[in-house]
N, C-alpha and C positions, 0 to 999 in steps of 0.2 A: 187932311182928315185922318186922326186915327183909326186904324182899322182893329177890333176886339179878335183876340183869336179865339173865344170863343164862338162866333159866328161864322168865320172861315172853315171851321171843324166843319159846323153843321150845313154849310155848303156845300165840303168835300162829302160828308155824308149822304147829302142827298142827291148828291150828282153819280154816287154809287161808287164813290173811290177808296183806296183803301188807304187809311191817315194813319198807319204806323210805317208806312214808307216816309212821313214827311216829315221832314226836319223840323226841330221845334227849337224857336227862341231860346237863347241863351237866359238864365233865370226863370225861365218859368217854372221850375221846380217837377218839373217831370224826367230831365234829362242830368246826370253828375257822371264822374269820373270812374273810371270800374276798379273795385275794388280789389286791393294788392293781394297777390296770394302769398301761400309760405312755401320756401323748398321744402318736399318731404326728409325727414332725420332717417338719417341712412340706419340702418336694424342691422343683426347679426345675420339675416337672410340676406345683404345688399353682398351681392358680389364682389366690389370693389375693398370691401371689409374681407376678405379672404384674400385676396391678392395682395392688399398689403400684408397681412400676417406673414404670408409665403416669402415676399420677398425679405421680410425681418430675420426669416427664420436662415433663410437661405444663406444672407449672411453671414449669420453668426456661427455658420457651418464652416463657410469658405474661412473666414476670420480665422477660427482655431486649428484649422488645418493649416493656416497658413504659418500661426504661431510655435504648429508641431514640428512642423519642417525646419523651423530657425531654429530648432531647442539641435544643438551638433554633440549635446555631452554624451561620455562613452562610461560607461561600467566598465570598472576594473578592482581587479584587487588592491586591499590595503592591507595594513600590518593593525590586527586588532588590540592589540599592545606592543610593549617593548621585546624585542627578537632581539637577542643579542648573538655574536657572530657565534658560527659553529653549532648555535643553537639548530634540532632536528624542524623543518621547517612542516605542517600540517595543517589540512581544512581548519581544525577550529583555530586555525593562529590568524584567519583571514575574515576579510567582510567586504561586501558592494561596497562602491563611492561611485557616481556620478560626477566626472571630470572632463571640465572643454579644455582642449590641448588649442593652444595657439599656433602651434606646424602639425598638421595632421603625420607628420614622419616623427614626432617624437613620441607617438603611441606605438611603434614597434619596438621601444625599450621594454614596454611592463606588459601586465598579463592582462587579456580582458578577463570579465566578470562572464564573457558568452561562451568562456573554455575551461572546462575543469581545471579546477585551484590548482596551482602550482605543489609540488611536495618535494624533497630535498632536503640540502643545509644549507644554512647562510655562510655565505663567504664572506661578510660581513654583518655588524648591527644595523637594525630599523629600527627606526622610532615608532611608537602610535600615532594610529592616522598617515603613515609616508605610503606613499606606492612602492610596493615591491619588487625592485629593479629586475629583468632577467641576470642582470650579470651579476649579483648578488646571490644567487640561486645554482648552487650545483648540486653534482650525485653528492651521495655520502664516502667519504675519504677525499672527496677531491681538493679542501682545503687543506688540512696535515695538520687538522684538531682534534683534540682526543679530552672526551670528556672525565673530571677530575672531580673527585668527592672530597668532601674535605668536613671534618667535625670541629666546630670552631665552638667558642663559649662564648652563650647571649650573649653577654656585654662587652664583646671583642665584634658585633658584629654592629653595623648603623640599622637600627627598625623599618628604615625605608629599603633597606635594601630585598630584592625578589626577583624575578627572572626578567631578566634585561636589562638588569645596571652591568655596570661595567667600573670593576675596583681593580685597587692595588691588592696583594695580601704582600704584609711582612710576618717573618720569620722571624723571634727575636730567641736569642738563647746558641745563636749557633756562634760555630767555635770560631774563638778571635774575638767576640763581643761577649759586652756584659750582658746581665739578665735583665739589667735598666735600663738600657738603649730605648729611648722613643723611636718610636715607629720614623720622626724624621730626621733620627741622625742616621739611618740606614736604606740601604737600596730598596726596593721591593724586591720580594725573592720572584711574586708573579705580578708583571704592569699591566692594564689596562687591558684585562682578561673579563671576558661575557659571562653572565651568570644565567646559566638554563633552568638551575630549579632550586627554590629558595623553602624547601617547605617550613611553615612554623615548628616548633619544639612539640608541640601537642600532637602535630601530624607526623613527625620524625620516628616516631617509637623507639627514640634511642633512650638508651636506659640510664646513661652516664647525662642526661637533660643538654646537649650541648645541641649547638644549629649544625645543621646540615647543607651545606650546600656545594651545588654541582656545577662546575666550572668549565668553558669549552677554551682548551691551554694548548697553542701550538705544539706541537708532538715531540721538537726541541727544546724547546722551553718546561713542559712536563718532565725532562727525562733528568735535568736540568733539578727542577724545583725538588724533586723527589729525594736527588745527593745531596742536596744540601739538606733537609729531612732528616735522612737518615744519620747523617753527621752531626746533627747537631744532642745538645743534651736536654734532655727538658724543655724543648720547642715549644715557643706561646706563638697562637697563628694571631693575627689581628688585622681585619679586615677594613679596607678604606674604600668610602664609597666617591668614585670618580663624576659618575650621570647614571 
């Protein structure tokens, strides 16, 4: 016999019992499954949203520090143009670079940028942009160059030529040659002599419009270039530019 459970209720009820302790039939439509809830969406108030930030941050501390540390380049001096030898060597002939030496002992040749600038004379030429050697660098007299003026005409001189090329000059007109001698059927009277100051014709104030330029000539070799100068007749200078 089927039993209604509508009357088993009123049973329970009237025997005084309490019918929400009692299980109830599958389908009868009183009883379902409990409904899903949602995780709450974490807010900028959620803690855990702050401790990741920190630890993002942290990193990218550590990170750069760590990138400063591998950065090993040193500041030193450069040669901010061309220095030609003999040439007086000064702050403004110099500038920072940022250089990583591959032997850290080969940075006691040149000068840091964390020592006041080098001053002196070159015992030899620099290029623009080279490091400034220490052994390139003495007092003044200590190479045995003696700086040499010399009044040439424009068009005896190359337009690129300025302070730290490095020419020939010939002499043409001295005695034993003709006045027609090309420059390369003869010696240079000075070889491969440094040009410390090349001023333009405008800048020169020379009256006679001829170029000006001043020459760093072993002290030999000047005493040299001078007798022949004076011996010659009608001297044409003509200058050759070498670098």
């Amino acid at each position: 016999m089927t039993r209604t459970p509508g009357r088993s209720h009123d049973v329970l009820v009237n025997l005084g019992l309490d019918t929400s302790t009692v299980s109830r039939p599958p389908g009868d439509g009183l009883s379902g499954a409990p409904a899903a809830q949602r995780l709450p969406r974490a807010g900028w108030r959620d803690p855990r949203l702050w401790v990741g930030a920190a630890i993002v941050a942290v990193s990218v501390v550590a990170g750069a520090r760590l990138l400063a540390a591998a950065d090993d380049t040193v500041a030193v001096w450069v040669a901010s143009g061309d220095l030609a030898a003999g040439a007086p060597l000064t702050a403004g002939d110099l500038e920072r670079h940022q250089v990583r030496f591959a032997d850290g002992d080969d940075l006691d040749g040149y000068f840091r940028a964390s020592d006041p600038p080098p001053v002196g004379v070159l015992l030899r030429g620099v290029g623009s942009g080279e490091l400034v050697p220490r052994a390139a660098v003495g007092a003044a007299g200590q190479n045995g160059t003696v700086q040499v003026p010399l009044s040439v005409d424009p068009e005896q001189v190359p337009p690129s030529v300025g302070a730290g090329s490095v020419v020939d000059v010939y002499l043409l007109g001295r005695a034993g040659t003709r006045d027609t001698d090309p420059p390369g059927d003869a010696e240079p009277a000075l070889a491969a002599v440094g040009v410390v100051d090349a001023p333009d014709v405008e800048d020169s104030f020379v009256v006679s419009g001829k170029r000006q330029l001043v020459l760093a000539v072993p002290e030999d070799d000047a005493r040299r270039f001078f007798g022949l100068l004076g011996a010659s007749d009608s001297p044409t200078l003509t200058v050759v530019r070498r670098s």
